[in-house]
PyMOL Python script that loads the backbone (N, CA, C, O; Angstrom):
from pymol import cmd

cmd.read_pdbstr("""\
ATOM      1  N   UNK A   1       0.821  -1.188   0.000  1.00  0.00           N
ATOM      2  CA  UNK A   1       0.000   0.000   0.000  1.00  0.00           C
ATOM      3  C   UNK A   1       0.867   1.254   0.000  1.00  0.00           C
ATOM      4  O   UNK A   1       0.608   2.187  -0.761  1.00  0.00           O
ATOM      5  N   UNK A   2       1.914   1.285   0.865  1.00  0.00           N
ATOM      6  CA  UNK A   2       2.577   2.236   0.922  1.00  0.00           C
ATOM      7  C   UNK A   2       3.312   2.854  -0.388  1.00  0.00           C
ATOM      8  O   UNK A   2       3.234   4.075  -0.518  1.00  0.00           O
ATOM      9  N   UNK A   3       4.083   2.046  -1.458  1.00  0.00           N
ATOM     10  CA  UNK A   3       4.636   1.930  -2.163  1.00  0.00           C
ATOM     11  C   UNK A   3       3.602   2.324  -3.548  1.00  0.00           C
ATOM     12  O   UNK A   3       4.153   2.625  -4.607  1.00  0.00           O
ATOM     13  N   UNK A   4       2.411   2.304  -3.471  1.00  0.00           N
ATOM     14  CA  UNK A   4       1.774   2.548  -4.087  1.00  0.00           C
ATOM     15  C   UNK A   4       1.066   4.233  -4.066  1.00  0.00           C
ATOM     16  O   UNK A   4       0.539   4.900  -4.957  1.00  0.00           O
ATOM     17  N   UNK A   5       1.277   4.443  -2.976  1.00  0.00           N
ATOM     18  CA  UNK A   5       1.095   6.160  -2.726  1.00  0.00           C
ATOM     19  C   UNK A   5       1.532   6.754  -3.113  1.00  0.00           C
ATOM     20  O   UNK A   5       1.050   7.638  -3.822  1.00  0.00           O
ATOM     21  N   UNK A   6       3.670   6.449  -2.637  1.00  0.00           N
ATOM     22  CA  UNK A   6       4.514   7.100  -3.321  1.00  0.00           C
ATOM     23  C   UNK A   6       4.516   6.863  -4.621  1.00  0.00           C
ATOM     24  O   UNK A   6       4.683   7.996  -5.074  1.00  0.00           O
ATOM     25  N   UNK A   7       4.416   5.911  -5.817  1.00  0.00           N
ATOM     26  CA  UNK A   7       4.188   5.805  -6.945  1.00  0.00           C
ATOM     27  C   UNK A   7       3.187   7.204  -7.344  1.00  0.00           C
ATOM     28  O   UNK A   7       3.522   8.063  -8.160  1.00  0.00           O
ATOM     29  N   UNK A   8       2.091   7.200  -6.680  1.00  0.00           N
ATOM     30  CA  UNK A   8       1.306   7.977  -6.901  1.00  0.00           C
ATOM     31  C   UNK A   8       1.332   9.402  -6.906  1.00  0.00           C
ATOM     32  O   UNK A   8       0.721  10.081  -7.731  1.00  0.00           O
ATOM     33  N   UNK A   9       2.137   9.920  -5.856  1.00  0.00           N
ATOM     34  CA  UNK A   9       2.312  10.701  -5.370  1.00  0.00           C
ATOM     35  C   UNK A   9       3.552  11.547  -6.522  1.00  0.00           C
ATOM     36  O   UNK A   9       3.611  12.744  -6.805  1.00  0.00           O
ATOM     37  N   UNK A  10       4.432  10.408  -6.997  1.00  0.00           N
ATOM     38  CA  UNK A  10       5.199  11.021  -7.903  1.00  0.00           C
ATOM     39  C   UNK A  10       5.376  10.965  -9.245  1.00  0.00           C
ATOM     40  O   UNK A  10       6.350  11.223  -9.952  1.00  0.00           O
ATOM     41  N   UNK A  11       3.683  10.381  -9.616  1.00  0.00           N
ATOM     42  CA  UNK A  11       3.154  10.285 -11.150  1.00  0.00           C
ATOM     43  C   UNK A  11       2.633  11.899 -10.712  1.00  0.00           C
ATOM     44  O   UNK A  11       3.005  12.787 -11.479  1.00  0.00           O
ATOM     45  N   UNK A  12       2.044  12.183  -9.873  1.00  0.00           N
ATOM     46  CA  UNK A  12       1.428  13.253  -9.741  1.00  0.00           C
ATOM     47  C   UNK A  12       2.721  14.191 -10.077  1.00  0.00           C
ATOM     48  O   UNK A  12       3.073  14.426 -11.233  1.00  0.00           O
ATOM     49  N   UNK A  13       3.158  14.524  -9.312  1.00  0.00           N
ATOM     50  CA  UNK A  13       4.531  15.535  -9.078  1.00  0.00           C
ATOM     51  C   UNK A  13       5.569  15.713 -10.914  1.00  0.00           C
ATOM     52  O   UNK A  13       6.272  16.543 -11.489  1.00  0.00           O
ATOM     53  N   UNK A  14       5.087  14.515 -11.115  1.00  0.00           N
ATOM     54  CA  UNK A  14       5.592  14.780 -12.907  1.00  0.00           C
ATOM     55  C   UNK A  14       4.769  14.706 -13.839  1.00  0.00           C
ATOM     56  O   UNK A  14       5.145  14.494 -14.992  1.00  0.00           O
ATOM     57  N   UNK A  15       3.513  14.864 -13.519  1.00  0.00           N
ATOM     58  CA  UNK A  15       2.730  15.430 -14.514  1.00  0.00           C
ATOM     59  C   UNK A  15       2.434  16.876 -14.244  1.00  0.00           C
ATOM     60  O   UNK A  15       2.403  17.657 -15.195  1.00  0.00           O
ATOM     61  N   UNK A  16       2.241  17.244 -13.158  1.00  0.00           N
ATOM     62  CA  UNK A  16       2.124  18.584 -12.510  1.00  0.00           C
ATOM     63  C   UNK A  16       3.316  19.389 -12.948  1.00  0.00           C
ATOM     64  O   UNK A  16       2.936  20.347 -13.622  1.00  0.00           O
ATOM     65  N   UNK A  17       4.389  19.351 -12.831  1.00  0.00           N
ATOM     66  CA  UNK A  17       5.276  19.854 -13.180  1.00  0.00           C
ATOM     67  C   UNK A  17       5.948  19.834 -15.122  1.00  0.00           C
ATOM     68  O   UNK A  17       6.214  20.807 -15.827  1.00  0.00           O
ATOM     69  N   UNK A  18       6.019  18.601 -15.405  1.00  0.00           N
ATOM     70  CA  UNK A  18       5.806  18.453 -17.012  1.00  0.00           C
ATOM     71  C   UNK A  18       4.489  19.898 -17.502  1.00  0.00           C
ATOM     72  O   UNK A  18       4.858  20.820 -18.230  1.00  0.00           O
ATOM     73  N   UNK A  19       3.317  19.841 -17.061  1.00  0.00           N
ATOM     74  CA  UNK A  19       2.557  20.602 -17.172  1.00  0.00           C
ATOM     75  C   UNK A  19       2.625  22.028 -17.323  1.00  0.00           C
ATOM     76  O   UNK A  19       2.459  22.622 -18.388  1.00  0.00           O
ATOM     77  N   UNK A  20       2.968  22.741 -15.805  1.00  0.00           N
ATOM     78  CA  UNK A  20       4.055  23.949 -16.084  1.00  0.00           C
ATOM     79  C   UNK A  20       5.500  24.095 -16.675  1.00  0.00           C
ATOM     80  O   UNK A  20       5.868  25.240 -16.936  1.00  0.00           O
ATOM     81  N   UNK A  21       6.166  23.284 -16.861  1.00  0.00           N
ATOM     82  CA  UNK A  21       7.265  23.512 -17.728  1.00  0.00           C
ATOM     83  C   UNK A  21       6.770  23.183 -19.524  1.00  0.00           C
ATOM     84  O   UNK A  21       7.585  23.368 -20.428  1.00  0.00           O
ATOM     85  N   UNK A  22       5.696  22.811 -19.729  1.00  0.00           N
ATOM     86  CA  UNK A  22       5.341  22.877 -21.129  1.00  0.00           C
ATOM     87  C   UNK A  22       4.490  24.314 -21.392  1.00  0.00           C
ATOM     88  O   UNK A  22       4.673  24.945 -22.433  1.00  0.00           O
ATOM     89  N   UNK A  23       3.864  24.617 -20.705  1.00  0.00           N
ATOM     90  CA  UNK A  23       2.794  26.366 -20.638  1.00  0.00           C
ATOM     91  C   UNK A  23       4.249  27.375 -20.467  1.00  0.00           C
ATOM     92  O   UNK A  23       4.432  28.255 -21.308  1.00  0.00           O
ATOM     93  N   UNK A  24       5.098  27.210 -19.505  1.00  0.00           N
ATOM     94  CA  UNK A  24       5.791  28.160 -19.547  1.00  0.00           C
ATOM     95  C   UNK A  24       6.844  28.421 -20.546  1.00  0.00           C
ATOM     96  O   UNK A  24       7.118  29.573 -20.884  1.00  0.00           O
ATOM     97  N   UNK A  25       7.384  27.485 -20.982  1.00  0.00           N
ATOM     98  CA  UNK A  25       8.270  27.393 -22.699  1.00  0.00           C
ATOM     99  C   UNK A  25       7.488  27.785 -23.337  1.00  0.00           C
ATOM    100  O   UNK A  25       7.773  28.850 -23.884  1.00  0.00           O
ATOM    101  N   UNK A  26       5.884  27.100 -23.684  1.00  0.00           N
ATOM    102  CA  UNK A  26       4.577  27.857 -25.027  1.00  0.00           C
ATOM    103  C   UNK A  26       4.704  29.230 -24.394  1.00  0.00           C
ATOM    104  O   UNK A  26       5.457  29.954 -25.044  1.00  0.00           O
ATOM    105  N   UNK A  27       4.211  29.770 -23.364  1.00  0.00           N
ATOM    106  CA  UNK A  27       4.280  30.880 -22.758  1.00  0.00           C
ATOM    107  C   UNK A  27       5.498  32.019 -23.569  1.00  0.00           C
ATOM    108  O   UNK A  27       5.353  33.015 -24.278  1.00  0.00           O
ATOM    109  N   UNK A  28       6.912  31.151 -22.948  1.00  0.00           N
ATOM    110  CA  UNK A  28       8.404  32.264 -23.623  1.00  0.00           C
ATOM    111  C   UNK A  28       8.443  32.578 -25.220  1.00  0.00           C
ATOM    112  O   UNK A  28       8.701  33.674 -25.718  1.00  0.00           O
ATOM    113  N   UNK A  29       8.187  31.591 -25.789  1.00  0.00           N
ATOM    114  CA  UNK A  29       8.294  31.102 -27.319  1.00  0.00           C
ATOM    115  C   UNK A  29       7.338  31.937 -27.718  1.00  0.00           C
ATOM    116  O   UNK A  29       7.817  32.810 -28.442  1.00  0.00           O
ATOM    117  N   UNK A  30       5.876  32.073 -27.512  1.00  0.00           N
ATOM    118  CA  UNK A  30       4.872  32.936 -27.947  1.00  0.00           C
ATOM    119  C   UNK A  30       5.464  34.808 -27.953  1.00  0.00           C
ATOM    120  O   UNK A  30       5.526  35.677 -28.823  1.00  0.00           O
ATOM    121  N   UNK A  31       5.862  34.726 -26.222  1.00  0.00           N
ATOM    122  CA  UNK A  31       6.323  36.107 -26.477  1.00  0.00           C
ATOM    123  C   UNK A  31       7.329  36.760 -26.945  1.00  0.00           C
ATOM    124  O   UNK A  31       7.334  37.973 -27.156  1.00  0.00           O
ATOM    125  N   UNK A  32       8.792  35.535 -27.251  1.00  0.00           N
ATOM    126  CA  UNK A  32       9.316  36.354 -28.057  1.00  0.00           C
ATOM    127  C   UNK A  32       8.896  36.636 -29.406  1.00  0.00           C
ATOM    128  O   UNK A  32       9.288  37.692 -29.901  1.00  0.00           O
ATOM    129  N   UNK A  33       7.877  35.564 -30.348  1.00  0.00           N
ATOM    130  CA  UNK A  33       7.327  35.539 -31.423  1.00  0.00           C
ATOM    131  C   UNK A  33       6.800  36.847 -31.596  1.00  0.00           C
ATOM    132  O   UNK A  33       7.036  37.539 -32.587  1.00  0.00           O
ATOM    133  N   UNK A  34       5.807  37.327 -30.259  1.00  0.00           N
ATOM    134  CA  UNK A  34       5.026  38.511 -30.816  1.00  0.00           C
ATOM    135  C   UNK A  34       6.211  39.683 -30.457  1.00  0.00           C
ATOM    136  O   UNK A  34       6.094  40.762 -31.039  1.00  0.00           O
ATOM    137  N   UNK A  35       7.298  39.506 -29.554  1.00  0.00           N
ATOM    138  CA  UNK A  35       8.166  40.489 -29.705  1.00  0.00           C
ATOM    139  C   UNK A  35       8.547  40.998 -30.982  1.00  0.00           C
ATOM    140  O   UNK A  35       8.338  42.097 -31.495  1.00  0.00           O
ATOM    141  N   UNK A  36       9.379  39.591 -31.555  1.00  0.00           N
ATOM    142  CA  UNK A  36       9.926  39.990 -33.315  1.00  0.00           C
ATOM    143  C   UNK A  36       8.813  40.651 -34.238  1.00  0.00           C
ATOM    144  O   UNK A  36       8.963  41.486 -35.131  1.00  0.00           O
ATOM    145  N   UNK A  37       7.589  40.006 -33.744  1.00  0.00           N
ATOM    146  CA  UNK A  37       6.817  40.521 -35.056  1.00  0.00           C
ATOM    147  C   UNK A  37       6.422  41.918 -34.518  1.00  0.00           C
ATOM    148  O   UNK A  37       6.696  42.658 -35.463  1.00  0.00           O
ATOM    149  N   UNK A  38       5.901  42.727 -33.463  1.00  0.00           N
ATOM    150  CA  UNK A  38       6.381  44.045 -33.191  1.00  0.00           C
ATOM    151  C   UNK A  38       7.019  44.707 -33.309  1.00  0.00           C
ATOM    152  O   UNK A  38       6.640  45.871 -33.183  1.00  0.00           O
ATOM    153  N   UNK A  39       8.436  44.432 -33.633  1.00  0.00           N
ATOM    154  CA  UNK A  39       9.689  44.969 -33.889  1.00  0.00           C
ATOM    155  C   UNK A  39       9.598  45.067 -34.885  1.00  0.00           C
ATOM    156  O   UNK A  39       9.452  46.195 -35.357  1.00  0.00           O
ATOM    157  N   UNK A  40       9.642  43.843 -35.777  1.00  0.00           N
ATOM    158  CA  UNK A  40       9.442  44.142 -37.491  1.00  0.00           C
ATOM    159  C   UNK A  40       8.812  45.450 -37.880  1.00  0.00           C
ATOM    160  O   UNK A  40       9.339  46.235 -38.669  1.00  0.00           O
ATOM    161  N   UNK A  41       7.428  45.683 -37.169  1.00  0.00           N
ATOM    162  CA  UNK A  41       6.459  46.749 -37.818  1.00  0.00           C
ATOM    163  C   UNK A  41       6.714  48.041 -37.383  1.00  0.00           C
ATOM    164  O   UNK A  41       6.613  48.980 -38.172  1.00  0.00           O
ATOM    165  N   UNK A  42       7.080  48.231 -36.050  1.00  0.00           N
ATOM    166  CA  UNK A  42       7.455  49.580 -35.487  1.00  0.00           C
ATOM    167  C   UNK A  42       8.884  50.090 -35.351  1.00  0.00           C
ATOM    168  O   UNK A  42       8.968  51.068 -34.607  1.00  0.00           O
ATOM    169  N   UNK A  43      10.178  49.615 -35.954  1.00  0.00           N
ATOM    170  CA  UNK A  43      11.211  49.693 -36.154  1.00  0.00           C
ATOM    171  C   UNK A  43      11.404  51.364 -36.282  1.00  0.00           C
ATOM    172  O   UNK A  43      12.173  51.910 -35.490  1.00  0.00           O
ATOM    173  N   UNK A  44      10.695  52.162 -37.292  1.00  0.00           N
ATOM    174  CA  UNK A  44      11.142  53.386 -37.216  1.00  0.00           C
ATOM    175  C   UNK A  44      10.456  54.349 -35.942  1.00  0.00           C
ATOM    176  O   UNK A  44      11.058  55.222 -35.317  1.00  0.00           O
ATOM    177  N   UNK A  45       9.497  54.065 -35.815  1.00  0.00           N
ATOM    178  CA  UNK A  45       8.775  54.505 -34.104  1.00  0.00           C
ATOM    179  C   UNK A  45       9.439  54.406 -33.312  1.00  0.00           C
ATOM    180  O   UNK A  45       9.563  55.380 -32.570  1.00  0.00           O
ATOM    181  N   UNK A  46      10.387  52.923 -32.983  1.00  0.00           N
ATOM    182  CA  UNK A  46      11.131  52.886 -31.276  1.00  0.00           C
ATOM    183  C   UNK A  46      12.245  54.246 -31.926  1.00  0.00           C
ATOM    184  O   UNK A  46      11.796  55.370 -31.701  1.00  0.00           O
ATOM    185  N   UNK A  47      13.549  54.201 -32.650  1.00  0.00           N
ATOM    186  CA  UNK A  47      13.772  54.636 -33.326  1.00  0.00           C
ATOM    187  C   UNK A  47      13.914  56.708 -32.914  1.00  0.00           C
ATOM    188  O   UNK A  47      14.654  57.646 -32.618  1.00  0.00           O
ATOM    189  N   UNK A  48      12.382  56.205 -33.259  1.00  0.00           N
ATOM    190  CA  UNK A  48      11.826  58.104 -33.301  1.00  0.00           C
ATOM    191  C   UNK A  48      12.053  58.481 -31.741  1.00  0.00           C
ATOM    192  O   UNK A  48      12.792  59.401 -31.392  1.00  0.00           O
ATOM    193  N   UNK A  49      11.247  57.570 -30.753  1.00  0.00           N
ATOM    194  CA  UNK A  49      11.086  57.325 -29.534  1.00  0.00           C
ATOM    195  C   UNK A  49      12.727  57.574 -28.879  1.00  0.00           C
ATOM    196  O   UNK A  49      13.170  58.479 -28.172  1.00  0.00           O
ATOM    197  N   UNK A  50      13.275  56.539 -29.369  1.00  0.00           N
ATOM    198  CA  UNK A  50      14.613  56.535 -28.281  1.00  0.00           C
ATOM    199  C   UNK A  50      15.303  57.735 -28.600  1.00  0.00           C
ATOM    200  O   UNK A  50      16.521  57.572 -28.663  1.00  0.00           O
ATOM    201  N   UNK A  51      14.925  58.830 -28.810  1.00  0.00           N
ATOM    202  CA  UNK A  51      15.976  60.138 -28.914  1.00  0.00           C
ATOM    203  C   UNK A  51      16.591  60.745 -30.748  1.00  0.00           C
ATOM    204  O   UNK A  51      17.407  61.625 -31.022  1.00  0.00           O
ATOM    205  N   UNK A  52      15.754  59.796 -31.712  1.00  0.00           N
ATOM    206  CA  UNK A  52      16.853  60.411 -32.618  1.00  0.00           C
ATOM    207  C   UNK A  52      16.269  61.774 -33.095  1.00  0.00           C
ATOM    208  O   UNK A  52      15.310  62.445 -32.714  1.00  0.00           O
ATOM    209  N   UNK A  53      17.136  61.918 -34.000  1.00  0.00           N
ATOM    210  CA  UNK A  53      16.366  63.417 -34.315  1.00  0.00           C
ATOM    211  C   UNK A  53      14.789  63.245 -35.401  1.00  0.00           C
ATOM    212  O   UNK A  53      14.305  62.212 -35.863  1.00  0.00           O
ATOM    213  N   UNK A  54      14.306  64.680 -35.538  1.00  0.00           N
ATOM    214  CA  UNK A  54      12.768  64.487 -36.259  1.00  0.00           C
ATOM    215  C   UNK A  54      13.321  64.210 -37.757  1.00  0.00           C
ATOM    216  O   UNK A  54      14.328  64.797 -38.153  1.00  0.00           O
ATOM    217  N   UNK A  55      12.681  63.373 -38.497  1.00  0.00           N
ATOM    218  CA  UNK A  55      13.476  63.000 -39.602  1.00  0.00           C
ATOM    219  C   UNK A  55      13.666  64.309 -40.867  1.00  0.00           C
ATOM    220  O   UNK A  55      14.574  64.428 -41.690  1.00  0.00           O
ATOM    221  N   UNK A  56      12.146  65.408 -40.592  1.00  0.00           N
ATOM    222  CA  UNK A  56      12.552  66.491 -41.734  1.00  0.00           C
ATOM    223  C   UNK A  56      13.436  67.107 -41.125  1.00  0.00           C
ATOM    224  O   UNK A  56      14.411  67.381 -41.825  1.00  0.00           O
ATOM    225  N   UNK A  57      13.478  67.444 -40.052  1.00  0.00           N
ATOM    226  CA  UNK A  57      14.837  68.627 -39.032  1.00  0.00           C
ATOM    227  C   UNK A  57      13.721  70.145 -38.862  1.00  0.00           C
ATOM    228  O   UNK A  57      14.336  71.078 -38.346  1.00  0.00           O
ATOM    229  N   UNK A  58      12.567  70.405 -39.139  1.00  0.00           N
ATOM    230  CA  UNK A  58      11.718  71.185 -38.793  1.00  0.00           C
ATOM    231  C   UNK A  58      11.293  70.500 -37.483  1.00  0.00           C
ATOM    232  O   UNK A  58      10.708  69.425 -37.349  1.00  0.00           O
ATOM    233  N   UNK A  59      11.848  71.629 -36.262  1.00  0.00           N
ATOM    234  CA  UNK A  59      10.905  71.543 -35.227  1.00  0.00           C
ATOM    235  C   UNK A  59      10.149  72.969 -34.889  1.00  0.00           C
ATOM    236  O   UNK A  59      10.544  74.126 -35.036  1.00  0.00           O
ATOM    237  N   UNK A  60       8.788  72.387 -34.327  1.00  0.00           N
ATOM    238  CA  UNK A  60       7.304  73.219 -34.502  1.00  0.00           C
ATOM    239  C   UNK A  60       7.893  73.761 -32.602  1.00  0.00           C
ATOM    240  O   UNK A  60       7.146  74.630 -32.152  1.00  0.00           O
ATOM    241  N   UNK A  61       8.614  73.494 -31.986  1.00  0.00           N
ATOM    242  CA  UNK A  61       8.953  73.733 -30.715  1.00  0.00           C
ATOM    243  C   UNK A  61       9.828  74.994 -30.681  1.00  0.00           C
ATOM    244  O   UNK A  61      10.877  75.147 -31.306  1.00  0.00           O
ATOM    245  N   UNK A  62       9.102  76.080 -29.667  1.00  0.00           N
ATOM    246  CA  UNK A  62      10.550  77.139 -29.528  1.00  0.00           C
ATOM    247  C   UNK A  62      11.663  76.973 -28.434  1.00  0.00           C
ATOM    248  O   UNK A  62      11.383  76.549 -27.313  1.00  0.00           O
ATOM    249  N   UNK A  63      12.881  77.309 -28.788  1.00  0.00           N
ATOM    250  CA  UNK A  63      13.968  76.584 -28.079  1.00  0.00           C
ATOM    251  C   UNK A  63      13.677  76.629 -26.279  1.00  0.00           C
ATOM    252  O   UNK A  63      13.751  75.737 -25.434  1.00  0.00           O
ATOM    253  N   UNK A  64      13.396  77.795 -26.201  1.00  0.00           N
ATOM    254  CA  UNK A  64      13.190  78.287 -24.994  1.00  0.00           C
ATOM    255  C   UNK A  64      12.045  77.247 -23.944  1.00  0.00           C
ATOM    256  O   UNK A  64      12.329  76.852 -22.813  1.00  0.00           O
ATOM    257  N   UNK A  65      10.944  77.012 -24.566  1.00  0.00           N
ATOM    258  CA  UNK A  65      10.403  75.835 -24.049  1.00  0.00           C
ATOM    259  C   UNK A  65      10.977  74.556 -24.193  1.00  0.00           C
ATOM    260  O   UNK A  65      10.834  73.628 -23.397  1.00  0.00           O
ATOM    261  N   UNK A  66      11.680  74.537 -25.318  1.00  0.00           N
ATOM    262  CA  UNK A  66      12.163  72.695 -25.325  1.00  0.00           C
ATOM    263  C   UNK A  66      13.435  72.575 -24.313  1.00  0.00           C
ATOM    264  O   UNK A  66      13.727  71.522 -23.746  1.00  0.00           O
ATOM    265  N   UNK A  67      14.186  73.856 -24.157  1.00  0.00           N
ATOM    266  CA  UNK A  67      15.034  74.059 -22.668  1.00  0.00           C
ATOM    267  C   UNK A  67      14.482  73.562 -21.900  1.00  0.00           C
ATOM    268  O   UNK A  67      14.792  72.424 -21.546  1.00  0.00           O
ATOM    269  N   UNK A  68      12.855  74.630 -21.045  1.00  0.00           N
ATOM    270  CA  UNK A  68      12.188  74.007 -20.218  1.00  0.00           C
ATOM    271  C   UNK A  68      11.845  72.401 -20.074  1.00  0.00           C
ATOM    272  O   UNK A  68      11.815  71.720 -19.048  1.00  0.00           O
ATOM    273  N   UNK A  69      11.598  72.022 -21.438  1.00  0.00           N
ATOM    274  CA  UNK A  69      11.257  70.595 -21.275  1.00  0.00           C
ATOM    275  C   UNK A  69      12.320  69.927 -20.917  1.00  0.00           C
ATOM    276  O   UNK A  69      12.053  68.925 -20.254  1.00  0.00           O
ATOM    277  N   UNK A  70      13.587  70.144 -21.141  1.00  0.00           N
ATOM    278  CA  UNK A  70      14.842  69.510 -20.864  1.00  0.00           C
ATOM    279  C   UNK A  70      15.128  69.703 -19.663  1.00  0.00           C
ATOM    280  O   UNK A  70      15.607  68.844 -18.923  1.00  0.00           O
ATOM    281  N   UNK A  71      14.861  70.856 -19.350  1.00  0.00           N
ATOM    282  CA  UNK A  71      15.568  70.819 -17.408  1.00  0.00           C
ATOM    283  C   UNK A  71      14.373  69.968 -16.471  1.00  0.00           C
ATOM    284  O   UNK A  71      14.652  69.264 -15.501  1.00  0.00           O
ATOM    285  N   UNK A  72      12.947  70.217 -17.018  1.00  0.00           N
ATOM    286  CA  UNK A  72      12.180  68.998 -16.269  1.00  0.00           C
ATOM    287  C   UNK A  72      12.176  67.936 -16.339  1.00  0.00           C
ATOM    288  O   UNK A  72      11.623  67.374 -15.394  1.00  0.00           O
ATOM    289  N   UNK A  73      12.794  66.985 -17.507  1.00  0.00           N
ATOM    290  CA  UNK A  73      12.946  66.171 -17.704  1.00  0.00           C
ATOM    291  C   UNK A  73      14.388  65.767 -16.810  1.00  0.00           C
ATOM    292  O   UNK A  73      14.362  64.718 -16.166  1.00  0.00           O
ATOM    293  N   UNK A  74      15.235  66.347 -16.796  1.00  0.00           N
ATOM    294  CA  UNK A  74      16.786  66.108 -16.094  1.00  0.00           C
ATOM    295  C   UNK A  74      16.228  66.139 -14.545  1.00  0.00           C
ATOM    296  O   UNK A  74      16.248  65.151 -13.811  1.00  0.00           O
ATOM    297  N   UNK A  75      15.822  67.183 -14.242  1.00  0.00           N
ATOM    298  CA  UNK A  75      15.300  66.962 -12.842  1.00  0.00           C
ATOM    299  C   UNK A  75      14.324  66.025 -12.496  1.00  0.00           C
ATOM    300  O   UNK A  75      14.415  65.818 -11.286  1.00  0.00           O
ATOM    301  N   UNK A  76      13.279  65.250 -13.090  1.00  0.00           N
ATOM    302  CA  UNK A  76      12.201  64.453 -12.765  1.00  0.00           C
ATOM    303  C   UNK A  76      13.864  62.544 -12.815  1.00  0.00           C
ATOM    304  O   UNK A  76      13.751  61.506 -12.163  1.00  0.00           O
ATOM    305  N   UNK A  77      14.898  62.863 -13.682  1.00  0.00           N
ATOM    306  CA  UNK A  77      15.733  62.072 -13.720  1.00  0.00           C
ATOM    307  C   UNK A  77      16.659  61.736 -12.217  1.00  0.00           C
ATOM    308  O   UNK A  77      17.248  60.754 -11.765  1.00  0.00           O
ATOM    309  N   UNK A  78      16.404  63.150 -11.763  1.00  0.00           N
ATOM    310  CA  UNK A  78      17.709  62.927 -10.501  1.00  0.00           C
ATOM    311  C   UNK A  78      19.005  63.851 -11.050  1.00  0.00           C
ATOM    312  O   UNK A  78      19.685  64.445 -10.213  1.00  0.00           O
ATOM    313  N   UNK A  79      19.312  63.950 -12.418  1.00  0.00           N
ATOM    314  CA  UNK A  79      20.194  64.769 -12.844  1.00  0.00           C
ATOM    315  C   UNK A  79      20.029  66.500 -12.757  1.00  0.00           C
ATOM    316  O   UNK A  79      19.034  67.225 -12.746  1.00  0.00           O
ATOM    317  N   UNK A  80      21.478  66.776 -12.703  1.00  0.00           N
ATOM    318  CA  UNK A  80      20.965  68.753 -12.395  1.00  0.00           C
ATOM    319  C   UNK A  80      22.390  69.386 -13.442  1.00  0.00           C
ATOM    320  O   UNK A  80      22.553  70.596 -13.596  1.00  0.00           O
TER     321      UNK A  80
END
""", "prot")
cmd.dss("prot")
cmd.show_as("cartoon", "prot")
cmd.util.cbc("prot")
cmd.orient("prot")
């Protein structure tokens, strides 16, 4: 009887676990999938986003405020 629990006990413990280690690989695999395919489409957006310049070089901003925006931005950073 005894021997039959633990049998039991550790069919359980490897299906339970087989279980989450198969959802969590589908899980990783899915999200890097939809990572790449995000990336593919918004490539010039992150791009725009991470700091480069506006691609015509017309900015609609006067310097004097985009200063302002820069020193709030440095200060909301911790930087001075």
């Amino acid at each position: 009887m005894e021997t039959s629990l633990i049998a039991q006990g550790l069919d359980l413990l490897l299906y339970g676990m087989g279980t989450v280690f198969t959802f969590l690989t589908l899980l990783v695999g899915i999200t890097a999938a939809m990572s790449a395919l995000v990336n593919r489409f918004t490539e010039e957006e992150v791009a725009f986003a991470a700091g480069a310049e506006v691609p015509n070089g017309n900015s609609s901003v006067e310097p004097r405020i985009a200063k302002a925006i820069q020193v709030a931005i440095d200060q909301h950073r911790g930087r001075k």
